[in-house]
C-alpha positions as CSV (number, residue, x, y, z in Angstrom):
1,X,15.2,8.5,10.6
2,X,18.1,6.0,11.6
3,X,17.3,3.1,12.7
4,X,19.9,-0.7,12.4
5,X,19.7,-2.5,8.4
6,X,20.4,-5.7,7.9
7,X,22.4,-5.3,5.5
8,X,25.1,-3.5,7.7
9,X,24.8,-6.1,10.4
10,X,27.3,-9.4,10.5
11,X,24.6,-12.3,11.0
12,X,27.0,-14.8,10.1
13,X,26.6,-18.2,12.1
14,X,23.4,-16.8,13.7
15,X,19.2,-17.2,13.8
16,X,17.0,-14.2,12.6
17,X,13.4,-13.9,12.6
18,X,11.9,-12.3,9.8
19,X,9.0,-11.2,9.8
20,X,7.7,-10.5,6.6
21,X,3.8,-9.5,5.0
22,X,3.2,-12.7,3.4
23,X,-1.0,-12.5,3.1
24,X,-1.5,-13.7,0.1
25,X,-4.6,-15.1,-1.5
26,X,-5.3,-18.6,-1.2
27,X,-7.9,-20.9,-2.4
28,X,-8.0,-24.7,-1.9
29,X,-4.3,-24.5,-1.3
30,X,-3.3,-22.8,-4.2
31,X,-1.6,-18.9,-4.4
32,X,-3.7,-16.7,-6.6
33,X,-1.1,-14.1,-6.1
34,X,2.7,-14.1,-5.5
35,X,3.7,-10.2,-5.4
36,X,4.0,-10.0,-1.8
37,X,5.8,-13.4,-1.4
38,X,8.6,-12.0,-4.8
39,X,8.7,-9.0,-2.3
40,X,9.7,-10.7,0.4
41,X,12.4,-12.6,-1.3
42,X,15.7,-10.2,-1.2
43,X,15.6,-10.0,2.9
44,X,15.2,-13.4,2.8
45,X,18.0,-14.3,0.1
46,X,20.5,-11.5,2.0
47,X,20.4,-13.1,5.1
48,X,21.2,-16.5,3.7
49,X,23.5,-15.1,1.8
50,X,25.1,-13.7,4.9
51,X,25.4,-16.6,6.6
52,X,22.6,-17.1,9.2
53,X,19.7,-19.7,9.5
54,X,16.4,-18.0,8.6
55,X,13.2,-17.9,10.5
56,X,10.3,-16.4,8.7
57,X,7.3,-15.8,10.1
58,X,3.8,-13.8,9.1
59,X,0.2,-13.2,9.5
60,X,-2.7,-14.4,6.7
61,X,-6.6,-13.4,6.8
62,X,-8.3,-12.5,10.2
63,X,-8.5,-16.0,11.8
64,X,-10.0,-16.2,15.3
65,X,-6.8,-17.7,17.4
66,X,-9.4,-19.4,19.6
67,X,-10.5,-21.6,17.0
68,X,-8.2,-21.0,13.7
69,X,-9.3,-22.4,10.5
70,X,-7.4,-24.4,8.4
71,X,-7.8,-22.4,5.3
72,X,-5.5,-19.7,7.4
73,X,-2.4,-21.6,7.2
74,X,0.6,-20.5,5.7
75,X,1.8,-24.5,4.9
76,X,1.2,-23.7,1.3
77,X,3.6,-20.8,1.0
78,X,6.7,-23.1,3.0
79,X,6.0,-25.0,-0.2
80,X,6.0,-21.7,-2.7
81,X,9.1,-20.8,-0.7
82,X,11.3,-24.1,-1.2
83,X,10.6,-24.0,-5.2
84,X,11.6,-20.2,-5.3
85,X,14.7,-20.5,-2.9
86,X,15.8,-24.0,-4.4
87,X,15.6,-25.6,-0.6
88,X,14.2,-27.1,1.9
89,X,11.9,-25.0,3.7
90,X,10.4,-26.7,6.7
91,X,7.1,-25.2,8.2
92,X,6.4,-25.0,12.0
93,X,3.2,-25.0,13.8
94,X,4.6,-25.8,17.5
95,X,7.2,-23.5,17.5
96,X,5.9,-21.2,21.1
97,X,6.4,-25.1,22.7
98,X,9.4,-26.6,21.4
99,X,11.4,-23.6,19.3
100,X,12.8,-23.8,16.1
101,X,14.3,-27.8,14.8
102,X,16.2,-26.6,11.5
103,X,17.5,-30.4,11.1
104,X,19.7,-30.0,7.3
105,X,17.2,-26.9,6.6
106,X,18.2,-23.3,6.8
107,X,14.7,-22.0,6.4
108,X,12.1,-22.4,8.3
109,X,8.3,-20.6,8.2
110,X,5.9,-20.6,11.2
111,X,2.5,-21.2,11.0
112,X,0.5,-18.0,11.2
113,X,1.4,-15.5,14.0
114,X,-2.5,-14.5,14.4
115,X,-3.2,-18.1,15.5
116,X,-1.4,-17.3,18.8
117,X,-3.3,-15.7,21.8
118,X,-2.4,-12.4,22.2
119,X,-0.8,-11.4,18.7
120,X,-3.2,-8.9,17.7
121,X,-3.1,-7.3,21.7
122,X,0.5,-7.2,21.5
123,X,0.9,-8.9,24.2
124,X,4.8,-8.9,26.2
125,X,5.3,-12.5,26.9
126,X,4.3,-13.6,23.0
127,X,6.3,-11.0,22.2
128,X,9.3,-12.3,24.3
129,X,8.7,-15.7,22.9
130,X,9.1,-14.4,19.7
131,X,12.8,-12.9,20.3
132,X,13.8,-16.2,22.4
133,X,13.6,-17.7,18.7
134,X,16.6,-15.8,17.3
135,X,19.7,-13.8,17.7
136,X,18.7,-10.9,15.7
137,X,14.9,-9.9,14.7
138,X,14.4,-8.2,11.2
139,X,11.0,-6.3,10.7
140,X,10.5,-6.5,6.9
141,X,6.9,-5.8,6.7
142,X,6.2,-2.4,5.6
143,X,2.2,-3.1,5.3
144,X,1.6,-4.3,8.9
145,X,4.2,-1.6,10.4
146,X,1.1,1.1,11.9
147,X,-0.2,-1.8,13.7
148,X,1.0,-2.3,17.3
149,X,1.0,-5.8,17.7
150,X,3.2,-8.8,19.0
151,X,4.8,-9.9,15.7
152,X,5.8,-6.5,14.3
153,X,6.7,-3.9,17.3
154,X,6.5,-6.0,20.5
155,X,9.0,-8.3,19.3
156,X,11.7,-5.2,18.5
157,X,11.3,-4.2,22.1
158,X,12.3,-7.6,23.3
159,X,14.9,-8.4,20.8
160,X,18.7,-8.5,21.8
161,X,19.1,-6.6,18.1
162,X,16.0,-5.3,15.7
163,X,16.7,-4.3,12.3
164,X,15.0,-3.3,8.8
165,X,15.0,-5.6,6.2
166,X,15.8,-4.4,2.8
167,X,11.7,-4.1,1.8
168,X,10.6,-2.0,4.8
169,X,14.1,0.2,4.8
170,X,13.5,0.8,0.5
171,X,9.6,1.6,1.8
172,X,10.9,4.1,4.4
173,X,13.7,5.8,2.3
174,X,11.2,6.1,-0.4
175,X,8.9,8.0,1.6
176,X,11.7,10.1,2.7
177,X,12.6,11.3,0.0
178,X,9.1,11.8,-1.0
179,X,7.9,13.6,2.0
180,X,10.9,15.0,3.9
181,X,12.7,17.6,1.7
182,X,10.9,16.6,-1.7
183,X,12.3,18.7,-4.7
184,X,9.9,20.8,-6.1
185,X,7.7,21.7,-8.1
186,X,5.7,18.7,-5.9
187,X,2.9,17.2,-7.0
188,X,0.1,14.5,-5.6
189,X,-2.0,12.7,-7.4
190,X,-5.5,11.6,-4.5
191,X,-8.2,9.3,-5.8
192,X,-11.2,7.7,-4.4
193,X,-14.5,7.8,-3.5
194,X,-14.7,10.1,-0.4
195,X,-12.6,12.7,1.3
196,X,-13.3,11.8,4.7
197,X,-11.2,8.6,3.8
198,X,-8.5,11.3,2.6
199,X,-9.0,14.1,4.5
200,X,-6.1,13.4,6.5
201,X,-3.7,13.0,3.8
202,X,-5.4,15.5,1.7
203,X,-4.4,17.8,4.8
204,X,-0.8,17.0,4.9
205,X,-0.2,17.1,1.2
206,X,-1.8,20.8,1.3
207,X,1.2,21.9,2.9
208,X,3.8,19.9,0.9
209,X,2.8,20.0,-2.8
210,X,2.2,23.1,-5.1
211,X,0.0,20.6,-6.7
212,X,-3.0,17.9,-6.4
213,X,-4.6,16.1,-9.0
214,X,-8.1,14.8,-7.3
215,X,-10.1,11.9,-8.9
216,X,-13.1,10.0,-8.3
217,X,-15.8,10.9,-5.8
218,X,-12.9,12.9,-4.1
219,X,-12.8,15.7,-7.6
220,X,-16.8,15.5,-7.0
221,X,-16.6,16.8,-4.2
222,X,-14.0,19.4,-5.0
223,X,-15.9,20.4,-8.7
224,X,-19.1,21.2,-5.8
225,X,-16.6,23.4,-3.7
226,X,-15.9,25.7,-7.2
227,X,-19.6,26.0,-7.6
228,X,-20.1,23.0,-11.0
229,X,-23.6,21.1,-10.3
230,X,-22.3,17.8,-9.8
231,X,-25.5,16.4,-10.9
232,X,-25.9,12.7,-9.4
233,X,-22.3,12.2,-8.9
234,X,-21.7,10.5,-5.6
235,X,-19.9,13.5,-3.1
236,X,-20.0,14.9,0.6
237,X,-22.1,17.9,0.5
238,X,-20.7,18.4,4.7
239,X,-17.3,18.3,3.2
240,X,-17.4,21.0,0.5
241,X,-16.3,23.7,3.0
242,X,-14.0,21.3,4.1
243,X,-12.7,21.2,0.3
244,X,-12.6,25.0,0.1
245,X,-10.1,25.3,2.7
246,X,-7.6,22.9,1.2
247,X,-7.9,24.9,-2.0
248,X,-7.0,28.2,-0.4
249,X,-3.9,26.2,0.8
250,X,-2.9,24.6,-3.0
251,X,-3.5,24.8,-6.3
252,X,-6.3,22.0,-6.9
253,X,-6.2,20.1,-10.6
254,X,-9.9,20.0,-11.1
255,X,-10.8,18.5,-15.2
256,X,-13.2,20.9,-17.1
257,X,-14.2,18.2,-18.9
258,X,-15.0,14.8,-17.7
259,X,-17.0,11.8,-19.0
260,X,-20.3,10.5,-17.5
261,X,-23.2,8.1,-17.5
262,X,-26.9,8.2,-17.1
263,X,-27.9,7.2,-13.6
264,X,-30.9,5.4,-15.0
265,X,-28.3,2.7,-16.7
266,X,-26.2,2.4,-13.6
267,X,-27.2,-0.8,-11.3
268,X,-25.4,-0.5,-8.2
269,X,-25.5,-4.2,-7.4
270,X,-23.3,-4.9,-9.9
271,X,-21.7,-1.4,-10.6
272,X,-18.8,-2.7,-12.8
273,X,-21.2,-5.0,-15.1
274,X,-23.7,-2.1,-15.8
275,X,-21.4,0.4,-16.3
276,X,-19.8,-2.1,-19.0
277,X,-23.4,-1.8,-21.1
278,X,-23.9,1.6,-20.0
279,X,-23.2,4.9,-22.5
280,X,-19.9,6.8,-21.7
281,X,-20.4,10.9,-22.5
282,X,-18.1,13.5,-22.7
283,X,-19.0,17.1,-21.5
284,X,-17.7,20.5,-19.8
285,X,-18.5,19.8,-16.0
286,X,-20.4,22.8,-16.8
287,X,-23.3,20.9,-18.7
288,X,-23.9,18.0,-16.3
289,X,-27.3,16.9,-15.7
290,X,-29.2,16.3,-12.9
291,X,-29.6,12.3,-13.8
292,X,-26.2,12.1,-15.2
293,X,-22.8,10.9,-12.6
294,X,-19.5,11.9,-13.2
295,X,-17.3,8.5,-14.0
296,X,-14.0,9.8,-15.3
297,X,-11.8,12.8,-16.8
298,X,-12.0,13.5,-20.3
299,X,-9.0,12.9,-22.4
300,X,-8.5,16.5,-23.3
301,X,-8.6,17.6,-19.3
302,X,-6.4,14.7,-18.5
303,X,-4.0,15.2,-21.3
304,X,-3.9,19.1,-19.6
305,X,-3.3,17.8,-16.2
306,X,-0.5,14.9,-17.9
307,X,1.1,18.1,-18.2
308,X,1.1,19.1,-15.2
309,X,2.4,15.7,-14.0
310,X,5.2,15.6,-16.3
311,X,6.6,18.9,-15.1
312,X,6.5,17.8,-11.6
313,X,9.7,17.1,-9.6
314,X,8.5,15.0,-7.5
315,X,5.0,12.8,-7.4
316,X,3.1,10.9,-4.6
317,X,0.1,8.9,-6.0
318,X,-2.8,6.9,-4.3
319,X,-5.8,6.7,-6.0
320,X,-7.0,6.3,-9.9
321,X,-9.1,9.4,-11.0
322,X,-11.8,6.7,-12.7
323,X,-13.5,3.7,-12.7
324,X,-10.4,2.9,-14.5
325,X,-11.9,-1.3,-14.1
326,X,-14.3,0.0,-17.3
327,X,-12.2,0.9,-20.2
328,X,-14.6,3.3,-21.5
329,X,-14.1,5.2,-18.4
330,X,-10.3,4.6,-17.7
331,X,-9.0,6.4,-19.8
332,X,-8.1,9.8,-17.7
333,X,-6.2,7.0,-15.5
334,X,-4.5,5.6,-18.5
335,X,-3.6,9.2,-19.3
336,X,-2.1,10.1,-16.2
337,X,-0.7,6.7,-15.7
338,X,1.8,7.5,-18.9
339,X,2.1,11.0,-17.5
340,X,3.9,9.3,-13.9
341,X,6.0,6.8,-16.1
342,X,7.0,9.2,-18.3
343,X,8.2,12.1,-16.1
344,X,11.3,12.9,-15.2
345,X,10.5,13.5,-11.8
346,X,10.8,11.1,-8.7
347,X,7.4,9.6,-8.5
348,X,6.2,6.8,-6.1
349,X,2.8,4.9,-5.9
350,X,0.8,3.5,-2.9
351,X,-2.5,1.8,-2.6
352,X,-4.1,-1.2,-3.8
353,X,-6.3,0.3,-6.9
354,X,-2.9,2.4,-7.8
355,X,-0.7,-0.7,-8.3
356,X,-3.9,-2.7,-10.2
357,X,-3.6,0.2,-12.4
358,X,-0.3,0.0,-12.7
359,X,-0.3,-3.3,-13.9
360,X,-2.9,-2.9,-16.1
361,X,-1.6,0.0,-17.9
362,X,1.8,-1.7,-18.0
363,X,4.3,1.0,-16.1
364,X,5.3,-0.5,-13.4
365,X,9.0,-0.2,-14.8
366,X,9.0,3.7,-15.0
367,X,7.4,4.7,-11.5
368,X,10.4,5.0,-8.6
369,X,9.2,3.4,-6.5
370,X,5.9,1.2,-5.8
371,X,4.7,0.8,-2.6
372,X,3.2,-2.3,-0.7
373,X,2.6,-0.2,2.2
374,X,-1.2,0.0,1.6
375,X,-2.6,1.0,4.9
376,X,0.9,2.0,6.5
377,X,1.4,3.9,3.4
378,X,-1.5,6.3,3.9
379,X,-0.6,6.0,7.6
380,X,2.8,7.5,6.6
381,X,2.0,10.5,4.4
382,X,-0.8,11.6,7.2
383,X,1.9,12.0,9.2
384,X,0.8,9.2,12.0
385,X,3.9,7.4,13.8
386,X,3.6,3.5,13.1
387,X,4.6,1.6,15.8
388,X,7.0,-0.5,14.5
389,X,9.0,1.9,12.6
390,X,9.2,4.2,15.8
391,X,10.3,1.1,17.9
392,X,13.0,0.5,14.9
393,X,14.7,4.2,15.7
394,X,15.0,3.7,18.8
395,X,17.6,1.2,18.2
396,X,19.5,-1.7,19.8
């Protein structure tokens, strides 16, 4: 896909608008978490660096524009932004009515795009607003790209020039190369709790890879396709046809043995506390219970499917294959966590509970590339067009 970079554009002496994916947690005015704000920083230092005035702007939470909250406001990440950029960064709240007032500043951060009417409807004169506050717009937020809105595709349309910033153009080439003419063999790795949240992408990948690794409700599902008594294991009986017909299509990495708990010691209101109390037992998915539930994979199935992994040209993973959260029934994630970072292979990771593994298993480092995509991510490897990537290639 072609589409302008910033990198290859001369901004020198002019304004861009960036809009960047800047929802970060924040309590009582403090940031819990910085990874999106670090991942924002390179577009943001480029164009600086390049010589242009810098507009950033974002959304935060789900606010109601009719009557925002103050706990919305993005004033505490103008201040996160002038200790990391070592300036001033002023913030703007009236920007639609009086523009932009850099004063000796070359940064400036609006207040959140969702407290404007019409944001989330995409609607053409907020978008035009938007592009009458710079000479050159730069879509850097890879996460909010599948949504049509004013902020992220409108504005391209209206620009007088719409480029990638260096986050969503990594994101995109990433997926590329992952999706587009991957080198085999190809393998995906699909966790969670139910297909119908991954049918889609379970769908495309059937036809890609030569190989998925499922986990989590997902495998259940798949273990009652091949005929294993899933005992109490949480999976979608209407789906296991469903499951049989992706099988016929690839070669599905199922674990022959896993790890499970009584359901009697599992209290669903606090899932992740019971389960730290509760007993963890290995078996062939051929000896499951009716009371028991199936938690994880079993270090000698996972170690068989690390394998797998590590002979893999290229990998594509969203999903742990546990409830990794539980140590006792993390370790098949841990397992095939070391497997990604230690192949050869090009390997790249999307999805919230992926990069908390990630971290927690200390790999970050060794996958290709991590993905901050979340929604857009899965968006991507369905196949779905996002809005403002399509508006991108179309160029001006």
């Amino acid at each position: 896909m072609q589409f302008n970079r910033l990198q290859d554009l001369d901004i020198n002496n002019k304004i861009v608008l960036i809009r960047e994916d800047l929802n970060v947690p924040i309590k009582d005015g403090k940031i819990s978490n910085d990874a999106r704000l670090k991942a924002s920083l390179p577009t943001i230092q480029l164009a600086l660096d390049k010589g242009a005035k810098v507009i950033v702007c974002s959304h935060l939470g789900r606010p109601d524009p009719e009557n925002p909250e103050s706990k919305y406001s993005l004033e505490p990440i103008a201040n996160y932004l002038t200790d990391v950029l070592k300036q001033p960064v002023i913030f703007v709240k009236d920007y639609l009515q009086n523009g932009v007032n850099f004063g000796d500043s070359k940064v400036a951060l609006l207040e959140n795009v969702r407290f404007n009417k019409g944001e989330k409807k995409n609607d053409e004169n907020l978008s035009q607003a938007y592009a009458d506050l710079c000479d050159v717009f730069v879509m850097d937020a890879f996460g909010t790209a599948h949504r049509a809105e004013s902020s992220t595709e409108g504005v391209i349309k209206k620009a007088k020039i719409a480029c990638a910033g260096l986050l969503l153009a990594s994101e995109l080439d990433a997926l590329a190369k992952a999706l587009d003419n991957p080198e085999k063999p190809m393998l995906a790795i699909v966790g969670g709790s139910k297909v119908s949240t991954k049918l889609d992408v379970l769908t495309t990948l059937a036809k890609l890879c030569d190989q998925i690794v499922v986990g989590g409700g997902i495998a259940n599902t798949f273990l009652a396709a091949s005929g294993v008594n899933v005992g109490a294991s949480l999976y979608e009986a209407d789906l296991v046809e469903t499951a049989k017909q992706i099988m016929s299509e690839t070669e599905i990495l199922l674990p022959k043995t896993v790890v499970v708990a009584k359901k009697s010691q599992i209290d669903f209101e606090d899932f992740l506390g019971s389960l730290e109390k509760a007993d963890a037992i290995e078996k062939s998915v051929d000896e499951i219970a009716d009371d028991e539930m199936i938690l994880d994979i079993a270090k000698d199935s996972a170690d068989t499917i690390a394998q797998a992994i590590k002979n893999a040209k290229t990998i594509l993973w969203n999903g742990p294959v546990g409830v990794f959260e539980v140590d006792k029934f993390g370790t098949g994630t841990q397992i095939i966590s070391q497997a990604v970072a230690d192949s050869a292979g090009f390997s790249i990771a999307g999805g919230g509970d992926t990069l908390a593994a990630i971290d927690k298993y200390n790999v970050a480092d060794k996958v290709s590339y991590t993905s901050t995509g979340g929604g857009a991510f899965l968006e991507f490897v369905e196949g779905k067009q996002l809005p403002a990537v399509i508006a991108l290639s179309q160029g001006k």
